[in-house]
C-alpha positions, 0 to 999 in steps of 0.5 A, a space after each residue: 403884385 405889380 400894383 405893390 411893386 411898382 407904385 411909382 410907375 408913369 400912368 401909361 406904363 400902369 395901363 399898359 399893364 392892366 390893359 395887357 393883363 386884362 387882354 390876357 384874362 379875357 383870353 384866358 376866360 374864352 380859351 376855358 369856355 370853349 374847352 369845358 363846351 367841347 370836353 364837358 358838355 359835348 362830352 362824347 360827340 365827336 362832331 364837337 370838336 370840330 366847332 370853332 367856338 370863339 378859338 378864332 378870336 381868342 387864339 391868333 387875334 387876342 394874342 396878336 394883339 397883345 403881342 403887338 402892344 407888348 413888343 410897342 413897349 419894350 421898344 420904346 422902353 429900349 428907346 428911352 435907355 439907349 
């Protein structure tokens, strides 16, 4: 969708946004293994739940660095407004 909605965008606002959804995905993609791991097959073992897994990873550090990138944008896009 945001291909179609903005083709004219700069290059770098287009990374931006491929890199951001692609970080996203990934994310998304470790979150769900990991839940079919402890919920689907160590269904029943209790001592499951309490492996990480690549939680470490996908939760504070993947979202931290999007996170991150997302606020550098939007400040400079403010930046260049103002």
């Amino acid at each position: 969708l945001y291909y179609l909605a903005f083709p004219n965008d700069r290059a770098y606002i287009k990374c931006v946004a491929y890199g951001i959804y692609t970080l996203e995905f990934t994310q998304s993609i470790l979150i769900m293994e990991d839940g079919f791991r402890i919920f689907v097959t160590s269904f029943g073992d209790i001592e499951a739940i309490d492996q990480v897994g690549t939680t470490w990873f996908s939760v504070p550090i993947l979202t931290a660095i999007a996170t991150l990138i997302v606020q550098v944008f939007y400040a400079h896009r403010i930046s260049v407004l103002a």
